[in-house]
C-alpha positions as CSV (number, residue, x, y, z in Angstrom):
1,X,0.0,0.0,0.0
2,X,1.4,3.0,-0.8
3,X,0.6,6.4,1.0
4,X,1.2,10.4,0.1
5,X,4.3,12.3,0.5
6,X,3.2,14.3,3.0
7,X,2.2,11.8,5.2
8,X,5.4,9.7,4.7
9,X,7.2,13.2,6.2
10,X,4.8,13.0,8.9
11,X,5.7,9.5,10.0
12,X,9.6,10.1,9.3
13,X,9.6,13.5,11.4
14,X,7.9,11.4,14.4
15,X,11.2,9.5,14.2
16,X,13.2,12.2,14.1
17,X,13.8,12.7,10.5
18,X,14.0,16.5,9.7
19,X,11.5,18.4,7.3
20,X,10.7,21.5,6.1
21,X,7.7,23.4,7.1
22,X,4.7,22.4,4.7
23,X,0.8,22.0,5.0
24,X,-2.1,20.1,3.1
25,X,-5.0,21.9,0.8
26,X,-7.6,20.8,-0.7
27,X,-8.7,23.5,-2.9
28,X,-6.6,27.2,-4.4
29,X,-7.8,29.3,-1.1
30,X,-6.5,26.7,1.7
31,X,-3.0,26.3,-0.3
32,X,-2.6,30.6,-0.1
33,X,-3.8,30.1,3.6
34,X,-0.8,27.5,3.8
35,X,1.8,29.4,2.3
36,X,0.7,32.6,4.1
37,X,1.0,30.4,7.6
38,X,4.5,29.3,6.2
39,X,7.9,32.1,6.6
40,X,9.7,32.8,4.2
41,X,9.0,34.4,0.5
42,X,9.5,31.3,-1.6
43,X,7.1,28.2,-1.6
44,X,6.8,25.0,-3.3
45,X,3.5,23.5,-4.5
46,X,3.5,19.5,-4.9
47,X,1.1,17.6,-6.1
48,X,0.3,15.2,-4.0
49,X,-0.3,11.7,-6.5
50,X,1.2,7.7,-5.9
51,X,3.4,8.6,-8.3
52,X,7.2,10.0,-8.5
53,X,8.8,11.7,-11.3
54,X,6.1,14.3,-10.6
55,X,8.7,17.6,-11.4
56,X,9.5,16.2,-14.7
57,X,5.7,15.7,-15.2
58,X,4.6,19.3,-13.9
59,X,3.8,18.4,-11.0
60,X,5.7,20.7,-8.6
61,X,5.8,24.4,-9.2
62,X,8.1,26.7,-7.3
63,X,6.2,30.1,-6.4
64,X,7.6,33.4,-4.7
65,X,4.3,35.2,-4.1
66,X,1.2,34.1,-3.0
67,X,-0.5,35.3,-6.3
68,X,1.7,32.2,-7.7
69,X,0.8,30.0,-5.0
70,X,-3.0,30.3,-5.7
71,X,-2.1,29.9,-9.9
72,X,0.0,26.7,-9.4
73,X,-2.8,25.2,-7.0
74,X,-5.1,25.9,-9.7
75,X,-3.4,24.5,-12.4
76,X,-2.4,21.3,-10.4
77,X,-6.3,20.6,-8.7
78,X,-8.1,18.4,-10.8
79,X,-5.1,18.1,-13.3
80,X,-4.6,14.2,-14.6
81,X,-0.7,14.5,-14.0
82,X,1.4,11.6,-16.4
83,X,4.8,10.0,-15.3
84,X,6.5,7.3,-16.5
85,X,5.8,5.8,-13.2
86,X,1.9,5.9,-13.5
87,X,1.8,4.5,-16.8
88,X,-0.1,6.4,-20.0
89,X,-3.5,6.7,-17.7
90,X,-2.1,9.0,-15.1
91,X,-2.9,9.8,-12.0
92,X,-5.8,12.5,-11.0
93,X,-4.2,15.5,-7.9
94,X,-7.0,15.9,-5.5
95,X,-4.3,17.4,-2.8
96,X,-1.3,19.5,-2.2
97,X,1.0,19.6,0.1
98,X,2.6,23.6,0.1
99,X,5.9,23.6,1.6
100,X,8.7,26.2,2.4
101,X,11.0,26.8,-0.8
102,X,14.6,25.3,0.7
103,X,18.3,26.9,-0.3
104,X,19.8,23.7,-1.7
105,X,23.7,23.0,-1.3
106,X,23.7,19.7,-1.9
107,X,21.0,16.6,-3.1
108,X,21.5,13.0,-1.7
109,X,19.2,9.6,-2.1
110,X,18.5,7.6,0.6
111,X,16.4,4.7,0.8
112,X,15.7,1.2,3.3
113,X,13.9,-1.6,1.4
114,X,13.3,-5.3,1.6
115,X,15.9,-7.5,-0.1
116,X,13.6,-10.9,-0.4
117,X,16.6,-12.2,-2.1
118,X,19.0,-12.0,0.8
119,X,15.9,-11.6,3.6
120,X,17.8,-8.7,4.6
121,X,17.2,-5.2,5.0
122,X,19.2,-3.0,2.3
123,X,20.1,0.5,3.0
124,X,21.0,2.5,-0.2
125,X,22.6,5.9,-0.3
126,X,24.2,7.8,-2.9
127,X,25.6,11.2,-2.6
128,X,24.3,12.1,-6.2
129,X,20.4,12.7,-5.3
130,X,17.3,14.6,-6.9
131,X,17.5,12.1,-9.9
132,X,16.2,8.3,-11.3
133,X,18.5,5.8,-9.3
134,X,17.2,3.2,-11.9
135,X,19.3,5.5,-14.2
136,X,22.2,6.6,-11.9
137,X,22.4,2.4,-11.2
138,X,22.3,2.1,-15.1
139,X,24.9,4.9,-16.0
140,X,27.0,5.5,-12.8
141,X,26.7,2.5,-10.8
142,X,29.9,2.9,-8.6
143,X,28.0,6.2,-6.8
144,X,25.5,4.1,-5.6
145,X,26.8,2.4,-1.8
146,X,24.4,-0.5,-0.6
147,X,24.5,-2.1,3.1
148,X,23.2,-4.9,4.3
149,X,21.4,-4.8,7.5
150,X,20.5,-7.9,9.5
151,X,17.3,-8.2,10.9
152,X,17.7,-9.6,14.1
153,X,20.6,-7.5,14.5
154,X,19.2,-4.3,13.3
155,X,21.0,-1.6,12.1
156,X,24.1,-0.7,13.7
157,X,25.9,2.9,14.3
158,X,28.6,2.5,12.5
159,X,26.8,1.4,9.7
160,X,25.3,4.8,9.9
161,X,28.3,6.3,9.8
162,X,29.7,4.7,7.3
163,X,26.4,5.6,4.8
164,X,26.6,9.1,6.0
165,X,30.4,9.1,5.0
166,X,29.2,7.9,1.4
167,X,27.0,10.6,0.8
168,X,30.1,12.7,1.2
169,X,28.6,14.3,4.7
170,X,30.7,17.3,6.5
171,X,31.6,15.6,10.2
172,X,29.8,18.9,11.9
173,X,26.5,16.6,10.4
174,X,27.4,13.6,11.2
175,X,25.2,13.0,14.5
176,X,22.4,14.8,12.9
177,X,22.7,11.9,9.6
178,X,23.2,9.0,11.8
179,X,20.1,10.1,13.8
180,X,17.9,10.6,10.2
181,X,19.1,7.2,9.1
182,X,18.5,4.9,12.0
183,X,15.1,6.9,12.5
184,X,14.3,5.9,8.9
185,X,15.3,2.6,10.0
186,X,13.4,2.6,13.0
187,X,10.0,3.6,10.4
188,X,10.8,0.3,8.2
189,X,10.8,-2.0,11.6
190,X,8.3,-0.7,13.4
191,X,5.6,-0.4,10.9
192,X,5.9,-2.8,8.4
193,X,7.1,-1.2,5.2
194,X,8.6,-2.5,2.3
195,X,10.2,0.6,1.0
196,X,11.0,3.9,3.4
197,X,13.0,6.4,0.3
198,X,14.1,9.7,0.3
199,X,15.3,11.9,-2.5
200,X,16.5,14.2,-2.1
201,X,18.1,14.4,0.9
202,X,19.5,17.8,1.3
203,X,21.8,19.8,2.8
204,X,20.6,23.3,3.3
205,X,23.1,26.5,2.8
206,X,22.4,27.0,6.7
207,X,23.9,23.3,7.0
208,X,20.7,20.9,8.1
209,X,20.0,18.0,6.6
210,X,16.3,17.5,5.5
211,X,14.3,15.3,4.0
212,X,12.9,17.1,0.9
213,X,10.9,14.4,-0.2
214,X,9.6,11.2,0.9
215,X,8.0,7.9,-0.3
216,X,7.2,4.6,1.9
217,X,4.7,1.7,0.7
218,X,3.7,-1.0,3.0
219,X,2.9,-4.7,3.4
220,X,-0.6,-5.3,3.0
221,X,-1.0,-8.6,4.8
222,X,0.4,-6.6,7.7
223,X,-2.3,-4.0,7.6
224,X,-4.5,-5.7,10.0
225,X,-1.8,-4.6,13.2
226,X,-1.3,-1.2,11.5
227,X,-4.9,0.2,11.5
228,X,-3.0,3.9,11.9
229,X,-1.6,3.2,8.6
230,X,-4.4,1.4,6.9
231,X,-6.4,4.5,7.4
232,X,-4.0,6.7,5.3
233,X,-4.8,4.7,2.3
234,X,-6.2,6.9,-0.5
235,X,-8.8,5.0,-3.1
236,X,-9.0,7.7,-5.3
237,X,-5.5,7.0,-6.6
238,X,-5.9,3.2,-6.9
239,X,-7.6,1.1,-9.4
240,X,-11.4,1.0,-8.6
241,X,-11.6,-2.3,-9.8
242,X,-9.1,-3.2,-6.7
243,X,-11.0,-1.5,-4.4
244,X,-13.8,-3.7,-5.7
245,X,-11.8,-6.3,-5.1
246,X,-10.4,-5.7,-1.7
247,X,-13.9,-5.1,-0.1
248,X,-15.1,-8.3,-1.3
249,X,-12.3,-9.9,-0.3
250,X,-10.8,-10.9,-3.2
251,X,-6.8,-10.5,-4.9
252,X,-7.3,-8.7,-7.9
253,X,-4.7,-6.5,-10.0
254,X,-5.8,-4.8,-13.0
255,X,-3.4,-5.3,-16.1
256,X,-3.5,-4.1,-19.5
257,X,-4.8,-7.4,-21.6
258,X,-8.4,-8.3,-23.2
259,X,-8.3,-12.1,-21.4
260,X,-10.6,-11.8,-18.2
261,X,-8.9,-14.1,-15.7
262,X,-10.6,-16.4,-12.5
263,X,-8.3,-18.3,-10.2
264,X,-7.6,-19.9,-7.1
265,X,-4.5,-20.1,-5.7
266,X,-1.6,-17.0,-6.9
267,X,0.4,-19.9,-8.2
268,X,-2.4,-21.1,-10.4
269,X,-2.8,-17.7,-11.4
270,X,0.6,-17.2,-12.6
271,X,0.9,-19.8,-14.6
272,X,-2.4,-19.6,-16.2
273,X,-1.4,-15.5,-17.1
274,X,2.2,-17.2,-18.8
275,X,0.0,-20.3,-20.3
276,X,-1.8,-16.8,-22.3
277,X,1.0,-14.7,-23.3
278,X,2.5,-18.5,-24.8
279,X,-0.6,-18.6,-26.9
280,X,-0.2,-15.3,-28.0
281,X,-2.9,-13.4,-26.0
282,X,-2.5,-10.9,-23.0
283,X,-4.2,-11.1,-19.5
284,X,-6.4,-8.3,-18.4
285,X,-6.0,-9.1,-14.5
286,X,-4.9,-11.3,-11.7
287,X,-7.4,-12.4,-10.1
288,X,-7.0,-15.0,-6.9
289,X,-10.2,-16.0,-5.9
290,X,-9.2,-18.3,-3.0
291,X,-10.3,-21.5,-1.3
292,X,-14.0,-20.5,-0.6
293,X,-15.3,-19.8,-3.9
294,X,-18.6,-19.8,-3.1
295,X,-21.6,-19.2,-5.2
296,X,-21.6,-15.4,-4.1
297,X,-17.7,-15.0,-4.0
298,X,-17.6,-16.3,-8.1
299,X,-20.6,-13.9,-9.5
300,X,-18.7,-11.0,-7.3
301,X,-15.0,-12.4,-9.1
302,X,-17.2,-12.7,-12.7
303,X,-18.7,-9.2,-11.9
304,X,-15.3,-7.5,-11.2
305,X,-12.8,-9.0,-14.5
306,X,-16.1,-7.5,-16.4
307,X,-16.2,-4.5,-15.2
308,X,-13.5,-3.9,-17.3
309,X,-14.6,-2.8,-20.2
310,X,-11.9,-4.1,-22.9
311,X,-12.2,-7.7,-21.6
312,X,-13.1,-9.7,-24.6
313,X,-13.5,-13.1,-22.9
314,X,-13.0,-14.8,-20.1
315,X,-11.0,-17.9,-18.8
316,X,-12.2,-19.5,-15.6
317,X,-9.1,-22.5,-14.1
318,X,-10.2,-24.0,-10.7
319,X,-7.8,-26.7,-9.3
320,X,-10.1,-27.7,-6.3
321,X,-8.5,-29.2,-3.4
322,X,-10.4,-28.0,-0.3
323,X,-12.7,-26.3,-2.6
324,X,-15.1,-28.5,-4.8
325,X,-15.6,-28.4,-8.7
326,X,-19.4,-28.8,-8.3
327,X,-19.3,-25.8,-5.8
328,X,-17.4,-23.9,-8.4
329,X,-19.5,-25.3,-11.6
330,X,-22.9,-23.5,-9.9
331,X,-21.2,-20.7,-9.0
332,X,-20.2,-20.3,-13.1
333,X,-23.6,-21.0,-13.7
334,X,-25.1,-18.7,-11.4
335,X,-22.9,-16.1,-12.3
336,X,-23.5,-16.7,-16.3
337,X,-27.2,-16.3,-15.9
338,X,-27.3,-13.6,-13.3
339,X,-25.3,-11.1,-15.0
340,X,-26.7,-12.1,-18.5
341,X,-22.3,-13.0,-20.1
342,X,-22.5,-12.4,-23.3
343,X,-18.7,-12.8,-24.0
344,X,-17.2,-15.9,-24.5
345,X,-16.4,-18.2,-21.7
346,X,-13.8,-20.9,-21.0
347,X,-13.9,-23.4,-18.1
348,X,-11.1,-25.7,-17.0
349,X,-11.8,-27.7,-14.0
350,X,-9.9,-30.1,-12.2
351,X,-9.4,-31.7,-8.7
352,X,-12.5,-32.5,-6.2
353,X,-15.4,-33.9,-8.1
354,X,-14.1,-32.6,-10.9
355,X,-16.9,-35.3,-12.9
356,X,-19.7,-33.9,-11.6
357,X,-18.8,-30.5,-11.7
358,X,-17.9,-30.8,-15.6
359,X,-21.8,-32.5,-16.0
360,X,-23.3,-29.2,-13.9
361,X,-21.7,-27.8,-16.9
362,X,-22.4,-29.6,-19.7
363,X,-25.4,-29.6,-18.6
364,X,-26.5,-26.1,-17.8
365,X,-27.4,-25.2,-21.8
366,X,-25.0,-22.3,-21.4
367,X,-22.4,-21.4,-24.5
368,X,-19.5,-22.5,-22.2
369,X,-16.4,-23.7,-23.9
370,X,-15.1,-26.5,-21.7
371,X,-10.9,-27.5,-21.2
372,X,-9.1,-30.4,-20.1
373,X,-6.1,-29.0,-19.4
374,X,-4.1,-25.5,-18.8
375,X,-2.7,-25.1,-22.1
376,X,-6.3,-26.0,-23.7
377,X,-7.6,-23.9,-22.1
378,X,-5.5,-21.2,-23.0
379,X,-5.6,-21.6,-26.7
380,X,-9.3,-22.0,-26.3
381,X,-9.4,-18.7,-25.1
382,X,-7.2,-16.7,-27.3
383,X,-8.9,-18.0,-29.8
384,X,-12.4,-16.7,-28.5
385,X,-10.9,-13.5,-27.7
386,X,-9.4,-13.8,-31.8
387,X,-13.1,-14.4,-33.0
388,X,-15.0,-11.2,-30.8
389,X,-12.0,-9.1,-32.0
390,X,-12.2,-10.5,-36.3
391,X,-16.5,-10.1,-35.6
392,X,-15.6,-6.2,-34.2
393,X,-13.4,-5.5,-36.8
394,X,-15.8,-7.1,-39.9
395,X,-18.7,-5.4,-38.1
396,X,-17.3,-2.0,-38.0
């Protein structure tokens, strides 16, 4: 789950991470009110979107008088703002967060994640900050310094020190960056996130070290201890259709294909989504239905992959193991009748009473194409999806 900046600098700055002065609007007239409440003469105004890259995008304007203020909150409210993080559809600013303009010396990155690989913590710094790291890491990957933190262990002071010594800190800053980074630390641990970043990092021409940005996402299946961080979740910049999803209980993550896609079991799921793109089609979700897929829990999973509106069929793959294929089968043919499916369907069954739940099929005098097996049913598919697309295209 990932969460605002502003309210990733409100969690660091409880652990003692430094930040500039800033404040939340909603509309033109409470972002003057912020910068008017903020000192200074120059004030930056961010939109606030689950997105980086937003500078390069538009997305934060630098103002000196309040007359600019109220034009950039304008021309950011409302505005669909496109990175190349949020992909070609964007992401829609609804907030700002107005923030006192800083006197930059110097721009450092700094960022905690989970390292699955090693199931480690990694601390990454590098004294070149305000840029892509992908593309530091890609173009200058010797100015990047990585440490490896143990869990159990946690991180250690001289570890610190040693990343504050790699992003070419004065001494006279040293505490100050050993405090920021083990606080940042501390924010990973304590609450569960995957990623705590910050970049920049600066260091001000009156010498303090401040977090200028900020970015943390968090572990979902952890949310259910974290209910202080669960309510900072903002719908409006997620996928409706995983919203959908979420409140019914279901895994679902929207993708860019035509092939509507109902699973149980993520591992199921994945292969089904590579069994596609091998028959030359393209999945339009992931969509784990689990081990209750009741009667109600498939026509909610049928009613959510069709939502989408460029799903042009649909491939249903049960393996049933504490589920059963006849609970399944009447759940299809509930959900087929109920919502009146006009697109094509395909249905590969296997596991508990798989025989009787293939009969509930055959038997329900519904245009169901029926599979034995994964890659069948794959090919069966992309070539229903082939058909609705050749009947569109001679029909236009």
């Amino acid at each position: 789950m990932n969460i605002h900046e502003y309210q990733a600098k409100e969690i660091l700055a409880e652990y003692g991470v430094k930040i500039a002065e800033g404040g939340l609007a909603f509309n033109t007239e409470e972002a003057v009110q912020r910068a008017r409440e903020i000192d200074g003469d120059t004030w930056v105004v961010k939109a606030q979107i689950h997105s980086g890259a937003r500078g390069k995008a538009g997305g934060i304007i630098v103002c000196n008088s309040h007359n600019e203020v109220e034009a950039a909150a304008e021309a950011l409210l409302g505005k669909k703002i496109v990175t190349h993080q949020s992909g070609p559809a964007g992401k829609v600013c609804l907030r700002l967060y107005v923030e006192a303009g800083s006197k930059i010396a110097k721009e450092m990155y700094l960022s905690f994640m989970i390292d699955r690989s090693t199931e480690r913590v990694i601390m990454i710094g590098s004294a070149q900050g305000g840029m892509d790291i992908e593309a530091l890491a890609k173009t200058n990957p010797e100015a990047i310094k990585k440490i490896y933190i143990e869990p159990a262990v946690g991180l250690q002071d001289f570890q610190a020190r040693k990343m504050a010594f790699a992003l070419g800190l004065d001494t006279t800053l040293l505490n100050h960056a050993v405090k920021t980074i083990k606080g940042c630390y501390r924010a990973l641990r304590d609450l569960d996130a995957n990623t705590v970043e910050i970049n920049p990092l600066v260091v001000t021409e009156s010498n303090e070290l401040i977090a200028l940005d900020a970015k943390m996402d968090f572990d979902e299946n952890a949310l259910f201890r974290r209910r202080r961080i669960a309510e900072l979740r903002d719908n409006t910049q997620v996928d409706s259709r995983e919203v959908a999803a979420a409140e019914a209980g279901l895994s679902y993550v929207g993708l860019d294909g035509d092939i509507g896609c109902m699973i149980n079991g993520a591992g199921l799921a994945m292969a089904t989504m590579d069994m596609i793109k091998l028959a030359g089609g393209e999945p339009a979700n992931f969509l784990d239905v689990g081990g209750g897929a009741s009667a109600e829990r498939t026509e909610k999973a049928f009613r959510l992959v069709l939502a989408d509106q460029g799903v042009k069929a649909m491939l249903v793959n049960i393996f049933a193991g504490i589920n059963r294929c006849d609970w399944i089968a009447e759940g299809v043919v509930q959900a087929v009748k109920n919502i009146d499916m006009k697109l094509p369907l395909v249905v590969r069954l296997s596991g508990t009473n798989v025989e009787e739940g293939r009969r509930i099929i055959a038997d329900s005098g519904l245009p169901i194409i029926t599979a034995d097996t994964l890659a069948d049913a794959a090919e069966k598919v992309v070539k229903a999806r082939n058909e609705v697309i050749a009947q569109t295209s001679g029909g236009a």
